[in-house]
C-alpha positions in Angstrom: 72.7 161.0 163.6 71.7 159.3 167.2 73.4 156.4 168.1 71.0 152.9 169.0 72.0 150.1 171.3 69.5 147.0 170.6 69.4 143.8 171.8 69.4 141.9 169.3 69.4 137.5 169.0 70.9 137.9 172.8 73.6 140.1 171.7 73.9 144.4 172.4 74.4 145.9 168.9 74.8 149.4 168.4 74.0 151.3 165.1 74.1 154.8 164.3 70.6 156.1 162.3 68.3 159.2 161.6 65.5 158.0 164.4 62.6 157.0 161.9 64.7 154.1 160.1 62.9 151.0 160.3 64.2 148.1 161.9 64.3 146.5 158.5 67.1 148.8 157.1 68.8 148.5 160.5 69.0 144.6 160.6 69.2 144.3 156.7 71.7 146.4 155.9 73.9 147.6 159.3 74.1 144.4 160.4 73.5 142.4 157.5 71.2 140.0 159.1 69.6 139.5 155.9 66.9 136.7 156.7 64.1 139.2 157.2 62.8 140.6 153.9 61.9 143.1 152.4 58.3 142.7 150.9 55.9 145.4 150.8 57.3 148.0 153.1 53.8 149.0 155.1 53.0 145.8 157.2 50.9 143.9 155.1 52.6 141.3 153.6 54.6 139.4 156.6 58.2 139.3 154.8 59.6 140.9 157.7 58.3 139.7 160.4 60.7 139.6 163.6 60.1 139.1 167.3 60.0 141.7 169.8 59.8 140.6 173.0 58.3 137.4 172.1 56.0 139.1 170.1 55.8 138.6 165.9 56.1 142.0 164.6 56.7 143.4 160.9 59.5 145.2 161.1 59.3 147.7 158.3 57.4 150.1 160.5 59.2 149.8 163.5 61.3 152.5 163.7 64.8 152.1 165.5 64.1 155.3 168.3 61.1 153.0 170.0 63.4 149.9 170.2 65.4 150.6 173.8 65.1 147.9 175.9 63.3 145.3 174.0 64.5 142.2 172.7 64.7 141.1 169.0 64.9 138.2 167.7 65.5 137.6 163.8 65.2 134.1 161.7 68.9 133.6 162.5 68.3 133.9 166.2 65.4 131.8 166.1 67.9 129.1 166.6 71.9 128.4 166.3 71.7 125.5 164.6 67.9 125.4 162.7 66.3 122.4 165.0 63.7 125.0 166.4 60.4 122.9 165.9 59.0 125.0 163.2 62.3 125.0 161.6 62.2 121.4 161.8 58.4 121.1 160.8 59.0 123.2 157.8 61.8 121.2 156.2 60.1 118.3 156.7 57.1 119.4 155.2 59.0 120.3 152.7 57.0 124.1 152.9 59.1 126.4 151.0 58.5 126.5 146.7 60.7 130.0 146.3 61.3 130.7 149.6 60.8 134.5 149.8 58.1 134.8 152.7 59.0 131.7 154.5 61.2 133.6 157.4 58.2 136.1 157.9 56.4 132.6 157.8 58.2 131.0 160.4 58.7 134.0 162.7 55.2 134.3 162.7 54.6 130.2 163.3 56.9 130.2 166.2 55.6 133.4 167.8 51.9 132.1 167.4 53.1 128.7 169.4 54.3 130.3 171.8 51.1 131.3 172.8 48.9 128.3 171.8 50.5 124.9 172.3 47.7 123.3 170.8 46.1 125.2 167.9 42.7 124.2 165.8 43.3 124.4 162.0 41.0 127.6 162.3 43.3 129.1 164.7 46.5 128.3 162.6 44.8 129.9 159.5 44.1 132.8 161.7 47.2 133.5 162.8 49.3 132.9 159.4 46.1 135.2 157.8 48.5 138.2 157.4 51.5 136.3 156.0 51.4 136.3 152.0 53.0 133.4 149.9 53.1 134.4 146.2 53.8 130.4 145.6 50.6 129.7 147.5 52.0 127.2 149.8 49.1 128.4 152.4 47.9 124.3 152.9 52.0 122.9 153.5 52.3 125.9 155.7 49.3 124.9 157.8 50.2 121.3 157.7 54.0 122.6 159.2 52.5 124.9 161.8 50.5 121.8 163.0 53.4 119.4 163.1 55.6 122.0 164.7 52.9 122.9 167.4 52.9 118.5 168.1 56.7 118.7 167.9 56.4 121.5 170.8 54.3 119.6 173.3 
């Protein structure tokens, strides 16, 4: 099996995998960074959502081989010590019912806000569209993203 360097939450880790493992299994279970989810294992459901390059990405179909040179950034690296503002929003929001979705949630939030500083409510349920909560928390999830994107400017 090849050998992988990634950069991953500002640190070089290097794994050793058949070339078509997805980043999932990688983070999940060789480096047991276990705040990305599994949830539905073809892209649809937002679970695993991770950033590459500043960019939110599900990582259940990312293989490992196309990950050299790129930087990936989990839930835990979102922030040492959880005060990102989404982080923030969503606790104070109180957003979470089970909990399951909410790091694909946030990763996809804070990725989103990167890009627009000051979202519409349209835009916000736009961008979360491909995120699924099975506890329906879609409106407290809105109402964070909002807060977070005020908490940002």
């Amino acid at each position: 099996m090849p050998n992988y360097t990634l950069y991953i939450n500002g640190k070089e880790r290097s794994v050793t995998a058949d070339a078509d493992t997805p980043l999932l299994w990688i983070l999940r279970d060789e480096l047991n960074l276990v705040g990305t989810k599994f949830g539905c294992g073809i892209a649809q459901c937002g679970a695993c959502t991770v950033h590459i390059d500043g960019v939110a990405i599900r990582s259940c179909q990312m293989q490992v081989s196309i990950l050299d040179d790129v930087k990936i950034t989990t839930i835990e690296g979102l922030s040492a010590d959880g005060k990102h503002p989404v982080q923030e929003a969503w606790k104070e929001i109180d957003v979470p019912q089970c909990g399951y979705c909410q790091s694909g949630q946030i990763m996809t939030a804070s990725a989103f806000l990167e890009e627009n500083k000051n979202p519409s409510e349209e835009e916000i349920r736009e961008a979360m569209h491909g995120n699924i909560c099975r506890c329906a928390s879609y409106n407290r999830i809105e109402k964070a993203v909002k807060v977070a994107a005020d908490k940002m400017s």
